[in-house]
PDB file of N, H, CA, C and O in Angstrom:
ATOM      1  N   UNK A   1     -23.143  36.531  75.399  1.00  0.00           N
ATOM      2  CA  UNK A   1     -24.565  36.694  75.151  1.00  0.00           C
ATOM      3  C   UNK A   1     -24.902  38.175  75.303  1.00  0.00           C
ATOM      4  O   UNK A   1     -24.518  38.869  76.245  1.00  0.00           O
ATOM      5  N   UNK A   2     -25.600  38.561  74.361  1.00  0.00           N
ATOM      6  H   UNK A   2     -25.911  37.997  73.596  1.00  0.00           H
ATOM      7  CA  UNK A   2     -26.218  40.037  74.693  1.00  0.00           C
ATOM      8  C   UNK A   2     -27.839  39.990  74.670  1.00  0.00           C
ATOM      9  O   UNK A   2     -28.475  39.071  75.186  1.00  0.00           O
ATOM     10  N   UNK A   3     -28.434  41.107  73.999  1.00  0.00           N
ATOM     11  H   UNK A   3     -27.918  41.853  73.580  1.00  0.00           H
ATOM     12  CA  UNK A   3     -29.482  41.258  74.272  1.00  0.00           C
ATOM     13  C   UNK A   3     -30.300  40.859  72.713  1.00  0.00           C
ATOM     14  O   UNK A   3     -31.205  40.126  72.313  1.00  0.00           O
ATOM     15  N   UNK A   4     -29.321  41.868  72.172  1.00  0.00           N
ATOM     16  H   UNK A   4     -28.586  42.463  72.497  1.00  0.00           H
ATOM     17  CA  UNK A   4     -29.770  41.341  70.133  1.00  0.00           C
ATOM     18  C   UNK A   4     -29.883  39.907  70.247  1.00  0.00           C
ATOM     19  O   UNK A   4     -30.694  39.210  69.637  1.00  0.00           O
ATOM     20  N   UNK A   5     -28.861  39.448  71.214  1.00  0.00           N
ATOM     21  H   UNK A   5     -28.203  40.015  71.709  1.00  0.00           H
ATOM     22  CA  UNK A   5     -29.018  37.818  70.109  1.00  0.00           C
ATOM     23  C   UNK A   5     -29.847  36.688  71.277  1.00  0.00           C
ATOM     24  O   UNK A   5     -29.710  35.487  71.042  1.00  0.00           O
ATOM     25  N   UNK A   6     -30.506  37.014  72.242  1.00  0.00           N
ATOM     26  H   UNK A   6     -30.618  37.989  72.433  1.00  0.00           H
ATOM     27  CA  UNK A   6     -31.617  36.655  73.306  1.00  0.00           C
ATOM     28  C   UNK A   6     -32.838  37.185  72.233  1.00  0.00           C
ATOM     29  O   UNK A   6     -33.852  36.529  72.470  1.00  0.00           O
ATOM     30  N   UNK A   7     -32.979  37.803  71.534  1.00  0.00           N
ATOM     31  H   UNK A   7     -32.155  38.336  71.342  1.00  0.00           H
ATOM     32  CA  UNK A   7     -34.235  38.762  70.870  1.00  0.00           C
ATOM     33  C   UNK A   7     -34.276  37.957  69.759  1.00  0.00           C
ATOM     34  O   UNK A   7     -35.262  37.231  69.631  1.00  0.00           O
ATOM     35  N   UNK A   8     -33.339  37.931  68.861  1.00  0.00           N
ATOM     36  H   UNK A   8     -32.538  38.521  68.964  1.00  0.00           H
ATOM     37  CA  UNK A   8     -32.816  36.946  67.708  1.00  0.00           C
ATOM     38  C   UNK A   8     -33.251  35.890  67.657  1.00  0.00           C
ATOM     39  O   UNK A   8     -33.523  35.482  66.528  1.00  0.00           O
ATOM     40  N   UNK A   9     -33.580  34.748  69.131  1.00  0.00           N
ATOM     41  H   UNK A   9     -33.359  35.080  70.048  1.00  0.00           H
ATOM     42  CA  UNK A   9     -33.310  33.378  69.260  1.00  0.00           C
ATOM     43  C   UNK A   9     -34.967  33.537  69.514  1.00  0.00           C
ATOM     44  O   UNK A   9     -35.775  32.723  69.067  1.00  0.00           O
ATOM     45  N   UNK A  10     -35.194  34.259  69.997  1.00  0.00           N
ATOM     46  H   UNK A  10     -34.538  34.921  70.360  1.00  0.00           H
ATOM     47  CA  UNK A  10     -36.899  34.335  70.624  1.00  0.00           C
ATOM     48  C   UNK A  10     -37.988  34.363  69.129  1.00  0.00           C
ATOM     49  O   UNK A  10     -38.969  33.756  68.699  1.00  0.00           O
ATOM     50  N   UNK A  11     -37.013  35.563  68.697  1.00  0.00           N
ATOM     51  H   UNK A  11     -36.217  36.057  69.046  1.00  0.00           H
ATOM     52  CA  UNK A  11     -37.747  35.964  67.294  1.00  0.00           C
ATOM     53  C   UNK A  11     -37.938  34.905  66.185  1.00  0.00           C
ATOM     54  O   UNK A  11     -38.802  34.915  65.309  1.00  0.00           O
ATOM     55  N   UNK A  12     -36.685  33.726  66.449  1.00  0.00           N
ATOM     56  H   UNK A  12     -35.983  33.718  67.161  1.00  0.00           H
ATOM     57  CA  UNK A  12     -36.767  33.114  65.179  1.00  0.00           C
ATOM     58  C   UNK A  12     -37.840  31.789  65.617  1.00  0.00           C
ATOM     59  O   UNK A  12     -38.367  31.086  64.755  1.00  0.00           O
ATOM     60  N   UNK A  13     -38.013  31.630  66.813  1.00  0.00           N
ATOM     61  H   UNK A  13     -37.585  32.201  67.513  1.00  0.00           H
ATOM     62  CA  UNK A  13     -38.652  30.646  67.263  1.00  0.00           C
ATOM     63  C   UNK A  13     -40.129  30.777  67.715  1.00  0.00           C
ATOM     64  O   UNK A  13     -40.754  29.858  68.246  1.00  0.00           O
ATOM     65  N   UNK A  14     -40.713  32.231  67.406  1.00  0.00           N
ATOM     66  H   UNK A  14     -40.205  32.977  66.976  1.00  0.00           H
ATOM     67  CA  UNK A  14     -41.963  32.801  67.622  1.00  0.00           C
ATOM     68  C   UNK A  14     -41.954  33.873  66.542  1.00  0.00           C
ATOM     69  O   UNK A  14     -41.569  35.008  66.823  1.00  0.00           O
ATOM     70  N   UNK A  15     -42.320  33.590  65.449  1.00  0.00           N
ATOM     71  H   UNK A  15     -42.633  32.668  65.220  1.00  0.00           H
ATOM     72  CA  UNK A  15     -42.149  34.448  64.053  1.00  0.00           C
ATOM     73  C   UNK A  15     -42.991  35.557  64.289  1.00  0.00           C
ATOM     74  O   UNK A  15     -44.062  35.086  64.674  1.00  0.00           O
ATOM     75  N   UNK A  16     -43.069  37.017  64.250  1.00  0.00           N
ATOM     76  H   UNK A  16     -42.200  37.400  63.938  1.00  0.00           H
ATOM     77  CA  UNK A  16     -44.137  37.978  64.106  1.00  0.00           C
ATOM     78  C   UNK A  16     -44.305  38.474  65.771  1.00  0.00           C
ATOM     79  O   UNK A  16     -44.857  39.536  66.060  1.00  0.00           O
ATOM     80  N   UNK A  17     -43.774  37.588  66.740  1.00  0.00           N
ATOM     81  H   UNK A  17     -43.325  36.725  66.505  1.00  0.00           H
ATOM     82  CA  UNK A  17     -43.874  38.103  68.008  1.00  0.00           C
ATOM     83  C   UNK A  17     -43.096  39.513  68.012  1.00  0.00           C
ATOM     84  O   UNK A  17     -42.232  39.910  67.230  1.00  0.00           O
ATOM     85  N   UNK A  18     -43.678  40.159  69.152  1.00  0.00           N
ATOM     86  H   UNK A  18     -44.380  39.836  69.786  1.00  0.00           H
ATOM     87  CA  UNK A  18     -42.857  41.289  69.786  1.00  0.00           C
ATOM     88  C   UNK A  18     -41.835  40.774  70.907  1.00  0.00           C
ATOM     89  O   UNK A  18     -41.928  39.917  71.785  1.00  0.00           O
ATOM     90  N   UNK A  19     -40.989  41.510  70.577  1.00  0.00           N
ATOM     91  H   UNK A  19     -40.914  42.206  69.864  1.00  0.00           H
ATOM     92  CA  UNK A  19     -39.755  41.015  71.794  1.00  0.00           C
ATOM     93  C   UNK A  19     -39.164  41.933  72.310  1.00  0.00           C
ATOM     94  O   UNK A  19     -38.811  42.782  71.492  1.00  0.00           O
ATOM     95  N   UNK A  20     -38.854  42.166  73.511  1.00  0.00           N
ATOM     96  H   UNK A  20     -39.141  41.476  74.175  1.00  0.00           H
ATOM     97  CA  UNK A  20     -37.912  43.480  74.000  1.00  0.00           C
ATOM     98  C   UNK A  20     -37.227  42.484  74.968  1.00  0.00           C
ATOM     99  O   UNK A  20     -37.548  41.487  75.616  1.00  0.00           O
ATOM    100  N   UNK A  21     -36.243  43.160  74.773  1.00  0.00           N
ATOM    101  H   UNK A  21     -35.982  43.969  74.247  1.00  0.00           H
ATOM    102  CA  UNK A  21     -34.591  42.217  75.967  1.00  0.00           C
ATOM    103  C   UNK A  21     -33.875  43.641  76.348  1.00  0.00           C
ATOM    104  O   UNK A  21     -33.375  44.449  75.566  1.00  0.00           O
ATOM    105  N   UNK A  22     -33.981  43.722  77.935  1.00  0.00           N
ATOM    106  H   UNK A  22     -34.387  43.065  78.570  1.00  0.00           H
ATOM    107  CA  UNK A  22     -33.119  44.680  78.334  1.00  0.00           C
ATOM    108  C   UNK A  22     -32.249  43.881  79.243  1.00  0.00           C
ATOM    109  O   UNK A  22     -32.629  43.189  80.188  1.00  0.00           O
ATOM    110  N   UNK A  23     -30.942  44.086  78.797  1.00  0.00           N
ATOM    111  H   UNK A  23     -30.634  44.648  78.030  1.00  0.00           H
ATOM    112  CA  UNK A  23     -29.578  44.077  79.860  1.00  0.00           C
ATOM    113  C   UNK A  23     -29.815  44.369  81.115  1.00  0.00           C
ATOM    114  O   UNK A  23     -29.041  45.292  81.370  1.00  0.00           O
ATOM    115  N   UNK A  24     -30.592  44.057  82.290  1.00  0.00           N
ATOM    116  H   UNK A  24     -31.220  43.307  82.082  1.00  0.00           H
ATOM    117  CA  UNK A  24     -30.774  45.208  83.723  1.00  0.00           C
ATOM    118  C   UNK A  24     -29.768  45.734  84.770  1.00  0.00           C
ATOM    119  O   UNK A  24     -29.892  46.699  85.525  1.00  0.00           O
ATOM    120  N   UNK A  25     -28.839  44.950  84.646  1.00  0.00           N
ATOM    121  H   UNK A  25     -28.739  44.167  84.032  1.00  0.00           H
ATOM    122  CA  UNK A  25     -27.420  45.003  85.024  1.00  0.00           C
ATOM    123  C   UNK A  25     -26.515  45.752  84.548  1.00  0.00           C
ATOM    124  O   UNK A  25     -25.666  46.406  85.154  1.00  0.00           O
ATOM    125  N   UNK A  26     -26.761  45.621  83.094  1.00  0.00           N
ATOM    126  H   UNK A  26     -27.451  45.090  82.601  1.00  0.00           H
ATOM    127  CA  UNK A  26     -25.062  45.896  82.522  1.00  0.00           C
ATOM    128  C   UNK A  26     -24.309  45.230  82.386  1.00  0.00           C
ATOM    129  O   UNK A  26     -23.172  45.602  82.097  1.00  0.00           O
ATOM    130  N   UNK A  27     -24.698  43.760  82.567  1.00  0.00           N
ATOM    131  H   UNK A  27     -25.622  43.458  82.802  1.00  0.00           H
ATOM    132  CA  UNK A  27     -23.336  43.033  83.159  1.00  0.00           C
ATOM    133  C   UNK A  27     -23.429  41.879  81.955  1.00  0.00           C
ATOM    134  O   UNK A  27     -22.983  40.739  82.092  1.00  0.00           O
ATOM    135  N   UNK A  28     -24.103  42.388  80.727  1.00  0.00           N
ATOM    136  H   UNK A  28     -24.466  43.313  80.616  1.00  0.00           H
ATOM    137  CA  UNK A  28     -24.504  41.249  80.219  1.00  0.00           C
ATOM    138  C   UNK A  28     -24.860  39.363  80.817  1.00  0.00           C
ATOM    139  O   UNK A  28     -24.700  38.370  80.107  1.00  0.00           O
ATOM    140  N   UNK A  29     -25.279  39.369  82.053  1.00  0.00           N
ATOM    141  H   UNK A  29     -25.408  40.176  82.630  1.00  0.00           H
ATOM    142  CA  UNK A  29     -25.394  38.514  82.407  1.00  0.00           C
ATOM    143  C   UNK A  29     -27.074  38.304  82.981  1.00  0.00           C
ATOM    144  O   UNK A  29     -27.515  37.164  83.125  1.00  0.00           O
ATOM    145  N   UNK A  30     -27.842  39.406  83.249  1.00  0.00           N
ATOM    146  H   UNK A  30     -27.484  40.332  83.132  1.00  0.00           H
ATOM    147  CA  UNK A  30     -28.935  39.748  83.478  1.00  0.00           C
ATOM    148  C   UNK A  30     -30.397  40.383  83.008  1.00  0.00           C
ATOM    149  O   UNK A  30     -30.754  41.536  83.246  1.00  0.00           O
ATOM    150  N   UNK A  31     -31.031  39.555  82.415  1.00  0.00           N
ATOM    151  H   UNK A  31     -30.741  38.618  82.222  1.00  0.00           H
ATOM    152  CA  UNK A  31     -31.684  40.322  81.626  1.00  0.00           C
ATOM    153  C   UNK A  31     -33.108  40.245  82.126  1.00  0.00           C
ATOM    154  O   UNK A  31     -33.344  39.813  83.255  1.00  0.00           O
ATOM    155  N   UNK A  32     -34.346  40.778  81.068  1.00  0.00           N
ATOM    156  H   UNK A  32     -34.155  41.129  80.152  1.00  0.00           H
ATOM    157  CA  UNK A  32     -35.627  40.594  81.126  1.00  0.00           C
ATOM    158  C   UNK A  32     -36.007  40.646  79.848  1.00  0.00           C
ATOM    159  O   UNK A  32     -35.408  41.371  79.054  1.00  0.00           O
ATOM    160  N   UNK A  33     -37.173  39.794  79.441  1.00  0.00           N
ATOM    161  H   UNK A  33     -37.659  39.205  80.086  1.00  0.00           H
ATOM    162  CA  UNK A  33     -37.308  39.806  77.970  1.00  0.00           C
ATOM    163  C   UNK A  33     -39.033  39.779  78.244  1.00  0.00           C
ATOM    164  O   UNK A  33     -39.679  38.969  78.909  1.00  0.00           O
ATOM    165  N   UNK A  34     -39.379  40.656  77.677  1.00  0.00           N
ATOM    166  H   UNK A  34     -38.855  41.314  77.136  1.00  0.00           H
ATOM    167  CA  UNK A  34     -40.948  40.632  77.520  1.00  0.00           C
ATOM    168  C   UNK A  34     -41.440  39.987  75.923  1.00  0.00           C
ATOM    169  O   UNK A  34     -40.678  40.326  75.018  1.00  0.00           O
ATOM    170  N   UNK A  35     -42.650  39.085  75.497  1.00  0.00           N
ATOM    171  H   UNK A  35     -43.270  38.810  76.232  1.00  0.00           H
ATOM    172  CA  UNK A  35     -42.993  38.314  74.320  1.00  0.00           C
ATOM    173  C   UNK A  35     -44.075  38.555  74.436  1.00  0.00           C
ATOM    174  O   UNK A  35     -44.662  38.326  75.493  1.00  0.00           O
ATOM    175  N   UNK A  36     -44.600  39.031  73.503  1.00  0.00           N
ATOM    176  H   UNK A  36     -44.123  39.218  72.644  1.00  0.00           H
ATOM    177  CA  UNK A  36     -45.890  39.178  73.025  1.00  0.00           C
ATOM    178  C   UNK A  36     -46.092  38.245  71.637  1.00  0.00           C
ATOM    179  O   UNK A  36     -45.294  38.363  70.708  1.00  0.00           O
ATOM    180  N   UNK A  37     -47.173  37.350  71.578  1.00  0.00           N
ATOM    181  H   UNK A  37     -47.821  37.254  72.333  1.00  0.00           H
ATOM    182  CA  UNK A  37     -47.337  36.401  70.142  1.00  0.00           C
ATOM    183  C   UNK A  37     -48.401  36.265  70.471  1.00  0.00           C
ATOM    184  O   UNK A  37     -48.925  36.232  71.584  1.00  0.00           O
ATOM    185  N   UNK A  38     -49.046  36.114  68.754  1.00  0.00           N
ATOM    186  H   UNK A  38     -48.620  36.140  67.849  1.00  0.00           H
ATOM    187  CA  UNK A  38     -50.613  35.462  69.214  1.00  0.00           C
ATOM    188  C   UNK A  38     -50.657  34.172  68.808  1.00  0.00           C
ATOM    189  O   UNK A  38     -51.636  33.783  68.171  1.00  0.00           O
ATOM    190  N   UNK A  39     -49.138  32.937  69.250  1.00  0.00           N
ATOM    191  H   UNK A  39     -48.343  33.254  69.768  1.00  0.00           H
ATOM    192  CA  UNK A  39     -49.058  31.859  69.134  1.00  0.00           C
ATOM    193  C   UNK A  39     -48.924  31.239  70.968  1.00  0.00           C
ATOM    194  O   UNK A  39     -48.616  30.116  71.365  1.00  0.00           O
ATOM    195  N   UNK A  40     -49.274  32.424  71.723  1.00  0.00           N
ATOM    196  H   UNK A  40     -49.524  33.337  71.401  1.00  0.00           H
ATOM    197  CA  UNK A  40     -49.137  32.230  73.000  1.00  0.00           C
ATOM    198  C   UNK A  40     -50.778  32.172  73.478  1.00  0.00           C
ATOM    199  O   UNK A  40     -51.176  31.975  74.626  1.00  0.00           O
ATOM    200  N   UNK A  41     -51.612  32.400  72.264  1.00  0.00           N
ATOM    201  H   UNK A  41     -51.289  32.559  71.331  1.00  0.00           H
ATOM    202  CA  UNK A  41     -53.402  32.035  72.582  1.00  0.00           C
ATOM    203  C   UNK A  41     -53.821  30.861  72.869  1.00  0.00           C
ATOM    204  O   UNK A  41     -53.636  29.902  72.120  1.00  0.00           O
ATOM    205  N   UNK A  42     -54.490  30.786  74.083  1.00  0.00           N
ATOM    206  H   UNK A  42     -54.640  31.565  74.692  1.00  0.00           H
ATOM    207  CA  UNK A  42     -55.232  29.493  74.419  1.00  0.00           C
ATOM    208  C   UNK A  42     -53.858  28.777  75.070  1.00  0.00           C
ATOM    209  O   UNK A  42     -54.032  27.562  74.978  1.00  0.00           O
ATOM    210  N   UNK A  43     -52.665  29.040  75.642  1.00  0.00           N
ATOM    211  H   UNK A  43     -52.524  30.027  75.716  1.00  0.00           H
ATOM    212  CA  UNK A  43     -52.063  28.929  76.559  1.00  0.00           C
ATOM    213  C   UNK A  43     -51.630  28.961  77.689  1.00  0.00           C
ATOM    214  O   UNK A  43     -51.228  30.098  77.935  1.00  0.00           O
ATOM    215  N   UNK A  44     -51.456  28.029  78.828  1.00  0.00           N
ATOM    216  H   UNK A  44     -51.783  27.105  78.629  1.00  0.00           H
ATOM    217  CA  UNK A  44     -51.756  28.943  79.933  1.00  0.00           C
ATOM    218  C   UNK A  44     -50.168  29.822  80.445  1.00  0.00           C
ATOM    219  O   UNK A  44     -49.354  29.401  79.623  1.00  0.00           O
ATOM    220  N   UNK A  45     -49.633  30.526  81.124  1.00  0.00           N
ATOM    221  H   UNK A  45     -50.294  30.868  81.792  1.00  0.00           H
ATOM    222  CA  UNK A  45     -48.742  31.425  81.318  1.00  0.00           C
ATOM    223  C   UNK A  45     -47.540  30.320  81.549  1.00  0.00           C
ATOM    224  O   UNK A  45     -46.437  30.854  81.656  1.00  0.00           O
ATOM    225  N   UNK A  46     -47.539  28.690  81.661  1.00  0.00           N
ATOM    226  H   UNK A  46     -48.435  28.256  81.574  1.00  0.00           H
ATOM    227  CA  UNK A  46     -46.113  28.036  81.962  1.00  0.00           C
ATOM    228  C   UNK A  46     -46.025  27.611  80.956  1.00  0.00           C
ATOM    229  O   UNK A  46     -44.904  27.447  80.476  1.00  0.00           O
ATOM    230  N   UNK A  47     -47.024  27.314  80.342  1.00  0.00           N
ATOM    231  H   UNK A  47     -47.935  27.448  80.732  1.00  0.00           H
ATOM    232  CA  UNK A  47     -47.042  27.128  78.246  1.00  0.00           C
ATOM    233  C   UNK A  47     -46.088  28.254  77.928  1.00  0.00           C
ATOM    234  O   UNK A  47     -44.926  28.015  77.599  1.00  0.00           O
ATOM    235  N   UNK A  48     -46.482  29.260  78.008  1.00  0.00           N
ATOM    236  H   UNK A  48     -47.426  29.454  78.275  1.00  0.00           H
ATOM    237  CA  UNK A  48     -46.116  30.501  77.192  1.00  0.00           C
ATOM    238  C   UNK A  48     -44.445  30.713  77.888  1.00  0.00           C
ATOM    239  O   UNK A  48     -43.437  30.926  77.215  1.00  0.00           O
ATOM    240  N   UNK A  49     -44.493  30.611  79.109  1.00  0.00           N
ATOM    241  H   UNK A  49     -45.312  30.438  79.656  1.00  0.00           H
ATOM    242  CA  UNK A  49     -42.901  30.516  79.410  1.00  0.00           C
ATOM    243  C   UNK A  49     -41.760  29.263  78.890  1.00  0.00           C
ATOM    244  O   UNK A  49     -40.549  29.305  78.674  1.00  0.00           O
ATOM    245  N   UNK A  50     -42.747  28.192  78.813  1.00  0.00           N
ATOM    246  H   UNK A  50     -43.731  28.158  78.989  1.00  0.00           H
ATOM    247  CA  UNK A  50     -41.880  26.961  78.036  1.00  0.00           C
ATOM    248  C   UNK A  50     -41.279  27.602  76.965  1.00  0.00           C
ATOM    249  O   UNK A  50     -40.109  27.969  76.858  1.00  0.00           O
ATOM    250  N   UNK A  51     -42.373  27.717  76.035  1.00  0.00           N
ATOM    251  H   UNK A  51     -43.323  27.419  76.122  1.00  0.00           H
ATOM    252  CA  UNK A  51     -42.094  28.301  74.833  1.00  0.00           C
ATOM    253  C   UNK A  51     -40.895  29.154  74.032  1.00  0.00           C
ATOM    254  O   UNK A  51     -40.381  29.052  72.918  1.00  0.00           O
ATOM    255  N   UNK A  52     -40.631  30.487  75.735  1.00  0.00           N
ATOM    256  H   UNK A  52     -41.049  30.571  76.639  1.00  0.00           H
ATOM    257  CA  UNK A  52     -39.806  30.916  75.111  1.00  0.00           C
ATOM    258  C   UNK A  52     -38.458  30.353  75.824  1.00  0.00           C
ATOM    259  O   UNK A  52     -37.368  30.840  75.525  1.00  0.00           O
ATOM    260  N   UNK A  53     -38.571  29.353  76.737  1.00  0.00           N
ATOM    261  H   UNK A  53     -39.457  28.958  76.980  1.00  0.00           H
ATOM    262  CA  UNK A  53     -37.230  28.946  77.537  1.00  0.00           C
ATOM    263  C   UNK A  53     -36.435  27.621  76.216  1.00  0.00           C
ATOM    264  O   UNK A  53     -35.225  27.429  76.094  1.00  0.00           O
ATOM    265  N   UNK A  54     -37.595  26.877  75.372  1.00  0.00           N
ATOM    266  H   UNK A  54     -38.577  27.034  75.472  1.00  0.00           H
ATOM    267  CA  UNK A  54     -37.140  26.412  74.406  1.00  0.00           C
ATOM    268  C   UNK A  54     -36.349  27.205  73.270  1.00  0.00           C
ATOM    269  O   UNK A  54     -35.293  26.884  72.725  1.00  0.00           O
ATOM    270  N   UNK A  55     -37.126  28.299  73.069  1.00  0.00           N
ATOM    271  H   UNK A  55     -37.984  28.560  73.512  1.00  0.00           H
ATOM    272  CA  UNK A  55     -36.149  29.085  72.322  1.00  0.00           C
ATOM    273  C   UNK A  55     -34.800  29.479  72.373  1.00  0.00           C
ATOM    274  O   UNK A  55     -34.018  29.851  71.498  1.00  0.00           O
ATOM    275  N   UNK A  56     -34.692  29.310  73.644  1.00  0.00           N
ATOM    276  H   UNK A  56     -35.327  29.008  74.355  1.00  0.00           H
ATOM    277  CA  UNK A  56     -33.119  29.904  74.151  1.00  0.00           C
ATOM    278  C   UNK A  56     -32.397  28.883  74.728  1.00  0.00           C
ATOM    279  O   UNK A  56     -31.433  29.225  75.413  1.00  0.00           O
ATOM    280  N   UNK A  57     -32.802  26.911  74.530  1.00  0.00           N
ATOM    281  H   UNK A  57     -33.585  26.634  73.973  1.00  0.00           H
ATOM    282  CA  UNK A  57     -32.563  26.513  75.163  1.00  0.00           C
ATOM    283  C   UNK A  57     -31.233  26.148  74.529  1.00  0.00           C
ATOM    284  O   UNK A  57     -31.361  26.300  73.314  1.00  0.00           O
ATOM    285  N   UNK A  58     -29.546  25.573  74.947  1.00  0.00           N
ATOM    286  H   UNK A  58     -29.442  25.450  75.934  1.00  0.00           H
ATOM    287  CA  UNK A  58     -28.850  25.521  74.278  1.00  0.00           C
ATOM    288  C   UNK A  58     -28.209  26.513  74.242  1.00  0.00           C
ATOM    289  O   UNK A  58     -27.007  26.247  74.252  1.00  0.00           O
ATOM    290  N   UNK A  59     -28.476  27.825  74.194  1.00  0.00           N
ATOM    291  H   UNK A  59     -29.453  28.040  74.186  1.00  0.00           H
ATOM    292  CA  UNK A  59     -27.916  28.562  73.742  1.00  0.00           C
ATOM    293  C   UNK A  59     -27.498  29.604  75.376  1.00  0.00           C
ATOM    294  O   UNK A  59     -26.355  29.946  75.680  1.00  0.00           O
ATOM    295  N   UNK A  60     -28.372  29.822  75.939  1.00  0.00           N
ATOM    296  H   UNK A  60     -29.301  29.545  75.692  1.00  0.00           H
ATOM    297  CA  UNK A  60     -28.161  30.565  77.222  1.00  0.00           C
ATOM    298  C   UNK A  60     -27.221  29.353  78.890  1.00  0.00           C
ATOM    299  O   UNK A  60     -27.784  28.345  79.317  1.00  0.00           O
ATOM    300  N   UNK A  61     -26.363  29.669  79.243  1.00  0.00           N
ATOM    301  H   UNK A  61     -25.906  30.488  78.896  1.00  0.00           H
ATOM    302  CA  UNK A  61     -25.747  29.282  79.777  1.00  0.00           C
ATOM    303  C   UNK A  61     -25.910  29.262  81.659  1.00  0.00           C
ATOM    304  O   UNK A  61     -26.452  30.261  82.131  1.00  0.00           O
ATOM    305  N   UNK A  62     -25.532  28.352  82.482  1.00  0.00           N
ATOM    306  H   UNK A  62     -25.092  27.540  82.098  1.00  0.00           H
ATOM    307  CA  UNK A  62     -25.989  29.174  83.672  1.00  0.00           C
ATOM    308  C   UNK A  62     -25.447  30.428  84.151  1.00  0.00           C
ATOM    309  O   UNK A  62     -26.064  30.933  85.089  1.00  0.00           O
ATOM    310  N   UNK A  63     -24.527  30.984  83.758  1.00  0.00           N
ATOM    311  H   UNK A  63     -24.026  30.573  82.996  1.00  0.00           H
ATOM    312  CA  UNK A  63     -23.903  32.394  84.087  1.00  0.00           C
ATOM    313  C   UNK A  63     -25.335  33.808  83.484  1.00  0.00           C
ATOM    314  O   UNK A  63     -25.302  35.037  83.551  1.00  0.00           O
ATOM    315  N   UNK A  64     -26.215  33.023  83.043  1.00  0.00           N
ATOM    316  H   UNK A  64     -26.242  32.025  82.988  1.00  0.00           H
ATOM    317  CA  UNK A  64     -27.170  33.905  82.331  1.00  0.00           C
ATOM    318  C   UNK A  64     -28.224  33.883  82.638  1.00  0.00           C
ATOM    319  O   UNK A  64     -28.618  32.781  82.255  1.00  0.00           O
ATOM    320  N   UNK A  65     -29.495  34.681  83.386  1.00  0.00           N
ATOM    321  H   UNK A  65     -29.174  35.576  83.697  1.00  0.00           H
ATOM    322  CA  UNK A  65     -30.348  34.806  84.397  1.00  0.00           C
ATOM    323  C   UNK A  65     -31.908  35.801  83.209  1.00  0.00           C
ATOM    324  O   UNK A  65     -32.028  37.022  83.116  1.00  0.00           O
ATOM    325  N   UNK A  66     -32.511  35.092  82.750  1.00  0.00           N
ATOM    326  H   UNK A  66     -32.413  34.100  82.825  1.00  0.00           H
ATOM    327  CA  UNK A  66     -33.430  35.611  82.330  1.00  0.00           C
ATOM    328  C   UNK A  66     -35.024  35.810  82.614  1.00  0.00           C
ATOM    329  O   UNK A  66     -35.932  34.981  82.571  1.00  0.00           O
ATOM    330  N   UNK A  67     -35.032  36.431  82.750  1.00  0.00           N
ATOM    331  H   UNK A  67     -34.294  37.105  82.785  1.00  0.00           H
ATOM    332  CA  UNK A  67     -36.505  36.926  83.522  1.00  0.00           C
ATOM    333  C   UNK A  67     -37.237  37.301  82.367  1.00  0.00           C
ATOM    334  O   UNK A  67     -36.887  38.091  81.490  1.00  0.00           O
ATOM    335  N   UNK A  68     -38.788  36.345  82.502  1.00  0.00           N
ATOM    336  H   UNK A  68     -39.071  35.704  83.215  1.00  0.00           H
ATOM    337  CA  UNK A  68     -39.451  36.568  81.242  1.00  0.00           C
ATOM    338  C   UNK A  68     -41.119  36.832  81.748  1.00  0.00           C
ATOM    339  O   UNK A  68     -41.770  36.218  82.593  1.00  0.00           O
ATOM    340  N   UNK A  69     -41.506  37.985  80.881  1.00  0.00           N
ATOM    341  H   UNK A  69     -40.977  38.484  80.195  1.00  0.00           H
ATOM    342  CA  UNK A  69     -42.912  37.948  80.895  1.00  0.00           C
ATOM    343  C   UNK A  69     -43.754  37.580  79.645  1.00  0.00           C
ATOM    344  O   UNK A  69     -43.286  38.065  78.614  1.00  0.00           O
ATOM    345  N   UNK A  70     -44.817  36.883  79.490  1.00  0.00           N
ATOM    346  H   UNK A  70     -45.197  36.489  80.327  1.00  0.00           H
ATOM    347  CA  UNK A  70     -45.286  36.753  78.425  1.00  0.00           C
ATOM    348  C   UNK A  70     -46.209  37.296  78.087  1.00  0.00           C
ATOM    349  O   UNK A  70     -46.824  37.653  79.092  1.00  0.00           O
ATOM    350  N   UNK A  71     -46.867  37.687  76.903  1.00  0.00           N
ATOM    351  H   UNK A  71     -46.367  37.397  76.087  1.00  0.00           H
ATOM    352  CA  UNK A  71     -48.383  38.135  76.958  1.00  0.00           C
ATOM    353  C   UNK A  71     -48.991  37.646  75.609  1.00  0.00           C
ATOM    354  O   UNK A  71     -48.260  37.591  74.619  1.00  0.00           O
ATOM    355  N   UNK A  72     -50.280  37.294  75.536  1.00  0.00           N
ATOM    356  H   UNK A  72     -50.873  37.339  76.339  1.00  0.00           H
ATOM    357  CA  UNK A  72     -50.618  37.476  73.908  1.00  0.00           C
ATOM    358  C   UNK A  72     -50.924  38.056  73.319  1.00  0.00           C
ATOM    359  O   UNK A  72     -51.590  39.064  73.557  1.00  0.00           O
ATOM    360  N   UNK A  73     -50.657  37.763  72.564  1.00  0.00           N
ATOM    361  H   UNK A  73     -50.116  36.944  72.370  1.00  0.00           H
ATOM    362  CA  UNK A  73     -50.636  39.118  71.440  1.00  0.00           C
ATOM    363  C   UNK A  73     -52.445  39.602  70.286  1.00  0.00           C
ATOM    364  O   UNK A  73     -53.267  38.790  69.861  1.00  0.00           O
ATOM    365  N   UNK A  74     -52.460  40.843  70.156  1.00  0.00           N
ATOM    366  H   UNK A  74     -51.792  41.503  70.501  1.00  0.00           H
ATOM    367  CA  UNK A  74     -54.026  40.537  69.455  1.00  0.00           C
ATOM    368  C   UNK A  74     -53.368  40.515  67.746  1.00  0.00           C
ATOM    369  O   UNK A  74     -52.349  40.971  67.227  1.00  0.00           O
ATOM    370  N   UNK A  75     -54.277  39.915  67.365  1.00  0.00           N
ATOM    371  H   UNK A  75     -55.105  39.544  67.787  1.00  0.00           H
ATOM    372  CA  UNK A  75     -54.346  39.464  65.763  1.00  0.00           C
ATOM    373  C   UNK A  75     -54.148  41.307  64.945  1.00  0.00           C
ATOM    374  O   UNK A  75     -54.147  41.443  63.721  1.00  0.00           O
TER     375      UNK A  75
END
């Protein structure tokens, strides 16, 4: 797992969102991913974390530790 393809999985599952995924480690095992969408409106902040934990669900493993902030996004 890297960071492109945590960004990739977010992106395809929240179209037009902003996404940033940084590695914080190095260790490819640690990351943080900030989401900005304005499909995260009128959500409350465990909505908006579902959202993107579905995106990655399947695909991220327990060896893989992601730390997420969400925000919405303006039109």
């Amino acid at each position: 797992m890297n960071a492109s393809t945590l960004q990739t999985l977010i992106l395809n599952a929240l179209p037009g969102a902003q996404v940033s995924v940084e590695d914080v480690r190095g260790d490819g095992a640690h990351y943080t991913a900030t989401v900005a969408a304005t499909a995260f409106a009128g959500k409350t902040r465990v909505q908006q974390h579902r959202m993107v934990h579905a995106a990655l669900k399947g695909h991220v493993n327990n060896n893989v530790a992601v730390a997420i902030q969400t925000v919405v996004a303006e039109k």
